[in-house]
C-alpha positions in Angstrom: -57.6 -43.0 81.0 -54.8 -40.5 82.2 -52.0 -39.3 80.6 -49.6 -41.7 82.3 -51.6 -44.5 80.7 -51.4 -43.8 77.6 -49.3 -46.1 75.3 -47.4 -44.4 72.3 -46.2 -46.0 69.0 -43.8 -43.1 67.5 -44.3 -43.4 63.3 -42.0 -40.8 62.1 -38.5 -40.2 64.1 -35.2 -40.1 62.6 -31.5 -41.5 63.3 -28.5 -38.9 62.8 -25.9 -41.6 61.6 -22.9 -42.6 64.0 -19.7 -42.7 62.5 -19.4 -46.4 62.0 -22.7 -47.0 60.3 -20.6 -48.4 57.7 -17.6 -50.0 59.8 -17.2 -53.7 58.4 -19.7 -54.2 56.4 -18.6 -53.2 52.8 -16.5 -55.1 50.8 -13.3 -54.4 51.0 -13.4 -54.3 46.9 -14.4 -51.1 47.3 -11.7 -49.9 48.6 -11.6 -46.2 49.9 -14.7 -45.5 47.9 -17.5 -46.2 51.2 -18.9 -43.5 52.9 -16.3 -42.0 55.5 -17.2 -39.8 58.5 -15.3 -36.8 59.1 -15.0 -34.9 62.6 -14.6 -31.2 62.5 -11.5 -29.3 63.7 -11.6 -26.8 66.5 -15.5 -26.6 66.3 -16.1 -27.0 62.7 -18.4 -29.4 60.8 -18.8 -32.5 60.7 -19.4 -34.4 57.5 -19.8 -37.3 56.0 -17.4 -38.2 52.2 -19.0 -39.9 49.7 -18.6 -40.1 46.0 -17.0 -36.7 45.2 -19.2 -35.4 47.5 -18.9 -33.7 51.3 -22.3 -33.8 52.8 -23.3 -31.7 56.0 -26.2 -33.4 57.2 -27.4 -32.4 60.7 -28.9 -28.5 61.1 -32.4 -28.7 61.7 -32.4 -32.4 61.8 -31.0 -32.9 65.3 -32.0 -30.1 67.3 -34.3 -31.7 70.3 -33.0 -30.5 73.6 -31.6 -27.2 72.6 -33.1 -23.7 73.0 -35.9 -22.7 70.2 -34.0 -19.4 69.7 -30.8 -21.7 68.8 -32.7 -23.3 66.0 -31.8 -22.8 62.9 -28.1 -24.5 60.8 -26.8 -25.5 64.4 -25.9 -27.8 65.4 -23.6 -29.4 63.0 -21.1 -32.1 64.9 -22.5 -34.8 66.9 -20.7 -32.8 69.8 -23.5 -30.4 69.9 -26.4 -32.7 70.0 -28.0 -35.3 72.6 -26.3 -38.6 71.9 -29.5 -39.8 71.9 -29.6 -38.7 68.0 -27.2 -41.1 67.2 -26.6 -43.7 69.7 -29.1 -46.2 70.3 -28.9 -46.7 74.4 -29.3 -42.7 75.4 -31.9 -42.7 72.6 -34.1 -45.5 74.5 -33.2 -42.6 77.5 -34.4 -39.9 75.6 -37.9 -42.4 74.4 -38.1 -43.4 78.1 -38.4 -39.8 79.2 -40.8 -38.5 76.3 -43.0 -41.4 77.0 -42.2 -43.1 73.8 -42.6 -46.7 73.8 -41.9 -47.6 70.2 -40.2 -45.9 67.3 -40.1 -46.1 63.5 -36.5 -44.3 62.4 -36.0 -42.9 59.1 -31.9 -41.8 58.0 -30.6 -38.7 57.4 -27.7 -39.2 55.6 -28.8 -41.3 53.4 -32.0 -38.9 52.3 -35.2 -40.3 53.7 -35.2 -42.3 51.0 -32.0 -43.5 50.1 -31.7 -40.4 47.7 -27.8 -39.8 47.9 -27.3 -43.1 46.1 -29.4 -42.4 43.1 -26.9 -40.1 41.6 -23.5 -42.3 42.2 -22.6 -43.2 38.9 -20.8 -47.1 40.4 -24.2 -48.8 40.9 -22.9 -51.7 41.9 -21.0 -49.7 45.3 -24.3 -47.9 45.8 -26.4 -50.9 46.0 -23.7 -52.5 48.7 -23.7 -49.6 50.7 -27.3 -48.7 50.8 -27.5 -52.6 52.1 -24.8 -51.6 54.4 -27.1 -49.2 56.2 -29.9 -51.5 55.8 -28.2 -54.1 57.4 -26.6 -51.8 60.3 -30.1 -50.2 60.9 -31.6 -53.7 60.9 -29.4 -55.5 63.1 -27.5 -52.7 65.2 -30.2 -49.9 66.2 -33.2 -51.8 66.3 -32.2 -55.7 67.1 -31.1 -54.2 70.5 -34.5 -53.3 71.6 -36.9 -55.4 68.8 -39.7 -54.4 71.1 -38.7 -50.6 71.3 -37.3 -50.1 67.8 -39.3 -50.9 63.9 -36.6 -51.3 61.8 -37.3 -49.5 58.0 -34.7 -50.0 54.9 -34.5 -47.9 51.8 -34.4 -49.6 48.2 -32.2 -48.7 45.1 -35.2 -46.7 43.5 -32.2 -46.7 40.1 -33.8 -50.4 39.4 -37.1 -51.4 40.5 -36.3 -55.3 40.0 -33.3 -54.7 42.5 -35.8 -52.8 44.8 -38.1 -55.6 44.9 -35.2 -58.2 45.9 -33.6 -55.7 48.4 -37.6 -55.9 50.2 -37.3 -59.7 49.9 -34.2 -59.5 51.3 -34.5 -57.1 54.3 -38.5 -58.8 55.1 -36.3 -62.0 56.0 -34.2 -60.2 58.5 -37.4 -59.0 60.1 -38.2 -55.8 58.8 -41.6 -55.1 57.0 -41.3 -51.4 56.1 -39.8 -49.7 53.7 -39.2 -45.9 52.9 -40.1 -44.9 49.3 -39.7 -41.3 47.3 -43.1 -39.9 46.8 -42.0 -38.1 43.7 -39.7 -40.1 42.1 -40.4 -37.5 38.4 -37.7 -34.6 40.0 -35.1 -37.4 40.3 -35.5 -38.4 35.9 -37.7 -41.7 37.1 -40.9 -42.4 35.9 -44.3 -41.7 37.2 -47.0 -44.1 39.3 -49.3 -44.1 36.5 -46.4 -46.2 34.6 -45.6 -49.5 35.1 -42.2 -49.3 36.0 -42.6 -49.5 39.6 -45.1 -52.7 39.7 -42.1 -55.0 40.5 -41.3 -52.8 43.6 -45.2 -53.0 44.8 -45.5 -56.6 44.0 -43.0 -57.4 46.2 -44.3 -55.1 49.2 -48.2 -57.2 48.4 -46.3 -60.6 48.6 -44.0 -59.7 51.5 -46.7 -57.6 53.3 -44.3 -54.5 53.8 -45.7 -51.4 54.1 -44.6 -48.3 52.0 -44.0 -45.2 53.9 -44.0 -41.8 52.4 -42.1 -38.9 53.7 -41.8 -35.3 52.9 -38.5 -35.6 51.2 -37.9 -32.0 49.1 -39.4 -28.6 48.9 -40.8 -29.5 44.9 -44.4 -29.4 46.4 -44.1 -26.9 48.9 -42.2 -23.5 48.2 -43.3 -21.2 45.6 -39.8 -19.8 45.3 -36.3 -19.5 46.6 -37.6 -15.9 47.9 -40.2 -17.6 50.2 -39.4 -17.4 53.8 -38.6 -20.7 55.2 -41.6 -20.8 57.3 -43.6 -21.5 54.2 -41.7 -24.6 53.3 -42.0 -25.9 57.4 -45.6 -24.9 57.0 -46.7 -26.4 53.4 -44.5 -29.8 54.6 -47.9 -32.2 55.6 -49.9 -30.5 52.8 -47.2 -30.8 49.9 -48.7 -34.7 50.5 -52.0 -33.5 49.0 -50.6 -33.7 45.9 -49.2 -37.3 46.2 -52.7 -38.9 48.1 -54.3 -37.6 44.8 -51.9 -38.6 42.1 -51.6 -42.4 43.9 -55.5 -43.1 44.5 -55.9 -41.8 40.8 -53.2 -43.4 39.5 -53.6 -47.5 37.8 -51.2 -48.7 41.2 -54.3 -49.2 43.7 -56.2 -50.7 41.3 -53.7 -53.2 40.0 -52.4 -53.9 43.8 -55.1 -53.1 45.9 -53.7 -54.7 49.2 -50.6 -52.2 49.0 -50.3 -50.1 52.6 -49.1 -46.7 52.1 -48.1 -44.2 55.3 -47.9 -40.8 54.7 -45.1 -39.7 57.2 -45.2 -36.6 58.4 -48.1 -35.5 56.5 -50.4 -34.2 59.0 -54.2 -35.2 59.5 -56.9 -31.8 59.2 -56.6 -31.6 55.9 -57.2 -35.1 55.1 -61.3 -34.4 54.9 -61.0 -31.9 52.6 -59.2 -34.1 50.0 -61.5 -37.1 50.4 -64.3 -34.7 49.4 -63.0 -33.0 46.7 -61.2 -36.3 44.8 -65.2 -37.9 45.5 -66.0 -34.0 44.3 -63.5 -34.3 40.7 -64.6 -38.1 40.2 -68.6 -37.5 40.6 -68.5 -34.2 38.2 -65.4 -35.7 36.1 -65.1 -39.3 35.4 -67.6 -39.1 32.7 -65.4 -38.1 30.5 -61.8 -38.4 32.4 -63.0 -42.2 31.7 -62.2 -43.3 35.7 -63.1 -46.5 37.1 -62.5 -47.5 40.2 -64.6 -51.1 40.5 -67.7 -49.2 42.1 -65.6 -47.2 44.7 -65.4 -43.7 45.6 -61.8 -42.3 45.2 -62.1 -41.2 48.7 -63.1 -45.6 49.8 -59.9 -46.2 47.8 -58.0 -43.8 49.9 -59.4 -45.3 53.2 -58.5 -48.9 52.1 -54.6 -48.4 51.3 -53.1 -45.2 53.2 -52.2 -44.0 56.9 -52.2 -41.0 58.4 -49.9 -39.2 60.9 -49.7 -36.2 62.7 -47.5 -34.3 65.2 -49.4 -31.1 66.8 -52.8 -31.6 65.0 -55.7 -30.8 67.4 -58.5 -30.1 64.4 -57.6 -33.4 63.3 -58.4 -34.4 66.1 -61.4 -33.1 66.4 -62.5 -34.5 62.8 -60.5 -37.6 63.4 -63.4 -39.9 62.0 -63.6 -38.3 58.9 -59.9 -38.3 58.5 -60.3 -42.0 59.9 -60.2 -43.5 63.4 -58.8 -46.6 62.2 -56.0 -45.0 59.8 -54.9 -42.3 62.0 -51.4 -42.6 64.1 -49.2 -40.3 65.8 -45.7 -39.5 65.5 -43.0 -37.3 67.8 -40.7 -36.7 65.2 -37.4 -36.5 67.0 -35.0 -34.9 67.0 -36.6 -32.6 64.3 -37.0 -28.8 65.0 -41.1 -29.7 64.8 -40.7 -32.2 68.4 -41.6 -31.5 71.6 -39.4 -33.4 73.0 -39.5 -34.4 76.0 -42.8 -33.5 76.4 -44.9 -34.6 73.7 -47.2 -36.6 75.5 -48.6 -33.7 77.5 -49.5 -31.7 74.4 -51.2 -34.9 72.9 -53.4 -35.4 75.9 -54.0 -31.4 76.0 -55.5 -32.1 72.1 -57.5 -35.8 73.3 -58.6 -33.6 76.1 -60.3 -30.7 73.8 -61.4 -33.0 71.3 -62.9 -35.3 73.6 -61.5 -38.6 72.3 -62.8 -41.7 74.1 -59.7 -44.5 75.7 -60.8 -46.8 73.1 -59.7 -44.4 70.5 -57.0 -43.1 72.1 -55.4 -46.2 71.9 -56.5 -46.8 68.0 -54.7 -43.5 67.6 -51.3 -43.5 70.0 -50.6 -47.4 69.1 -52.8 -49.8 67.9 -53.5 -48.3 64.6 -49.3 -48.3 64.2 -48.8 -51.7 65.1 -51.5 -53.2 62.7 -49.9 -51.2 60.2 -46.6 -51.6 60.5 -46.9 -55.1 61.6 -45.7 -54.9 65.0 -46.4 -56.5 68.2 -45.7 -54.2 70.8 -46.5 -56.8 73.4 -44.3 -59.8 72.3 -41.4 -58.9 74.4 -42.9 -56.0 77.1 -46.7 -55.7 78.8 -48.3 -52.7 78.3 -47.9 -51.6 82.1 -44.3 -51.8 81.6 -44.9 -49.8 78.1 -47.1 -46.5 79.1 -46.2 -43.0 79.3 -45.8 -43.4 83.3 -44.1 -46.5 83.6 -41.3 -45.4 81.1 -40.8 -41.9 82.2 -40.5 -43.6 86.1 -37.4 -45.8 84.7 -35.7 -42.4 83.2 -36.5 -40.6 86.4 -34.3 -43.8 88.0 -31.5 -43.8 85.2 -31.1 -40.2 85.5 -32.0 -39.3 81.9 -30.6 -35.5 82.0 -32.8 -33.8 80.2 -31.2 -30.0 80.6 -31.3 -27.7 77.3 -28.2 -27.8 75.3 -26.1 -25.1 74.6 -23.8 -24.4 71.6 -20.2 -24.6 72.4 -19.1 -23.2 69.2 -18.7 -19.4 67.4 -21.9 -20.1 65.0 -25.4 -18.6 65.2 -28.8 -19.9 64.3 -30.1 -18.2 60.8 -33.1 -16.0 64.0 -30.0 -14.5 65.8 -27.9 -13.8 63.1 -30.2 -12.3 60.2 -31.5 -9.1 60.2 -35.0 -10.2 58.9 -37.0 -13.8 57.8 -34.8 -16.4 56.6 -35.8 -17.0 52.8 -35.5 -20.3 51.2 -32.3 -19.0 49.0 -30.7 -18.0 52.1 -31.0 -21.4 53.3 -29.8 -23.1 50.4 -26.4 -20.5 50.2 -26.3 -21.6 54.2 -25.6 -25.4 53.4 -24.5 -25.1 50.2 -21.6 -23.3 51.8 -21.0 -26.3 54.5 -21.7 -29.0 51.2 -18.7 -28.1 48.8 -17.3 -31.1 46.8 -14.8 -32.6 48.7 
């Protein structure tokens, strides 16, 4: 195999939200009270009004295509970003010329997990606008390109019987995958080892949607608000340690064994490690912790019900059977500051290369692993010739994709030109909390 033929199924990439996500398709009950986009003036922010609240949204979360030493809070207006963020044509440009044949999307806005509506005290407008965005992510970004697009919805995680009808109810527009909190306990919500959430995984075993979860917050991952921010980027995959554990140990995969978890954006080399040491806990332990898992290892239970990712992972890679060849997948993660956009698929192959993966697990790994998972059939619509890393770069060579850096056009700095030393966590939060005042 070459680079040119390899096939890749994106599982973690994200939309920034166009302006009229929500145009015509709340009640008009509601009044004034949806979620209303707001364009900055002469270069300021733009935001996004909704219950009280002004949310800035973009920063770090849209910065493919622009300098590395302009990272940082910019940009924040659509203006200074590659409309490829948040329109769905240039981003099948900006796929085309990273080689990306097919994309799972998470929001932004929204929270990766529909967070912004757990707080809004009118339920009854939360749960119509977070099917608003369903609905517009289902039937506007990815019924344009089914074959291109996998279209993911977000549940009201405030009732768990209205989360289980909200998956019946986006499975019979087409979409199998949903994106859930993995630590629900910071928001006031009860625990996996409960069994308040059994409706919610019912309906995923019934409705065979898988359950993707995605770093969301830095509960897991920073020490403190004096950490640097590096430590947060870097402790992101691993914070999911904590939530592999807690789920495989917890009564869920034993009462719904056929549940399908993904781990986005949770990285792959340090997957070994866990498998031994839960194996490690449960062989020393369950004497006396009183586990039973039905004659399984933790680590066998792990195997059966969760998917891996990774980004830039070349050790796991290089232990990719003991992560596991058949769970592993690979995401580009655009337009987050961690992409290498637009050319991810030559660091992949530079990682295959070293680690000396075979083509029939290259494919496992860049696509066929994903589309088991997330139910998928990349071929339905497109061949695979017409789907590889050549083929679709050679179409955004012939529409001109432009695929220039981006520059700011406006008075603000990235936190690394600006500072006089690391940027610490508490720097950060005064940063946006600045930008996120109540409206």
């Amino acid at each position: 195999m070459r680079l040119e033929d390899m096939v890749l199924f994106s599982v973690d990439d994200h939309i920034i939200e166009p302006p009229n996500t929500f145009e015509g398709r709340i009640a008009k009950k509601f009044g004034d009270a949806a979620p209303k986009h707001h364009t900055g003036v002469d270069g300021g922010d733009d935001y996004w009004t909704f219950g009280g609240r002004r949310m800035v949204y973009m920063d770090s979360n849209a910065v493919v295509g622009r300098p590395r030493d302009e990272y940082g809070f910019e940009p924040s207006s659509l203006s200074q970003m590659r409309p490829g963020c948040y329109d769905v044509d240039a981003r099948i440009g900006d796929m085309d010329v990273n080689g990306v044949a097919a994309s799972l999307n998470f929001g932004t806005f929204v929270g990766m997990a529909g967070e912004v509506f757990l707080g809004h005290e009118d339920k009854e407008l939360a749960l119509a606008t977070l099917q608003a965005w369903n609905d517009w992510h289902i039937e506007d970004w990815c019924a344009k390109y089914p074959e291109r697009l996998i279209p993911l919805a977000i549940t009201p995680m405030w009732d768990p019987k209205l989360a289980a009808n909200e998956i019946e109810r986006v499975k019979a527009k087409g979409c199998n995958t949903i994106s859930f909190h993995p630590n629900p306990v910071i928001y006031g919500l009860p625990s996996f080892h409960t069994d308040h959430w059994d409706p919610v995984w019912k309906a995923c075993v019934d409705n065979e949607v898988t359950i993707c979860l995605h770093f969301a917050d830095g509960s897991y991952s920073v020490p403190s608000q004096d950490s640097p921010v590096d430590v947060m980027i870097s402790n992101m995959p691993i914070g999911l340690y904590r939530v592999a554990s807690d789920l495989t140990y917890s009564p869920v995969l034993r009462k719904f064994p056929k549940l399908q978890f993904a781990m986005s954006e949770g990285g792959a080399g340090w997957i070994p490690y866990m498998k031994q040491r839960i194996d490690c806990v449960f062989r020393l332990h369950s004497q006396w912790t009183r586990q039973d898992f039905g004659g399984l290892k933790p680590s066998e239970v792990f195997d059966r019900n969760f998917a891996t990712c990774f980004i830039d992972d070349p050790i796991g890679l290089q232990i990719r059977h003991e992560v596991g060849i058949k769970n592993i997948t690979w995401e580009a993660d655009y337009p987050h500051a961690d992409c290498v956009w637009p050319n991810a698929p030559e660091k992949l192959w530079q990682d295959l290369v070293a680690a000396k993966v075979p083509d029939n697990e290259i494919d496992l790994i860049t696509h066929e692993n994903a589309a088991r998972i997330f139910h998928h059939d990349m071929f339905k619509i497109r061949s695979r010739a017409e789907l590889t890393v050549g083929a679709l770069r050679a179409k955004a060579k012939a529409a001109g994709v432009d695929t220039s850096p981006m520059q700011t056009n406006r008075s603000g700095h990235a936190p690394s030109q600006s500072a006089t030393g690391p940027v610490s966590m508490r720097d950060a939060a005064s940063r946006l909390g600045a930008r996120n005042q109540a409206a």
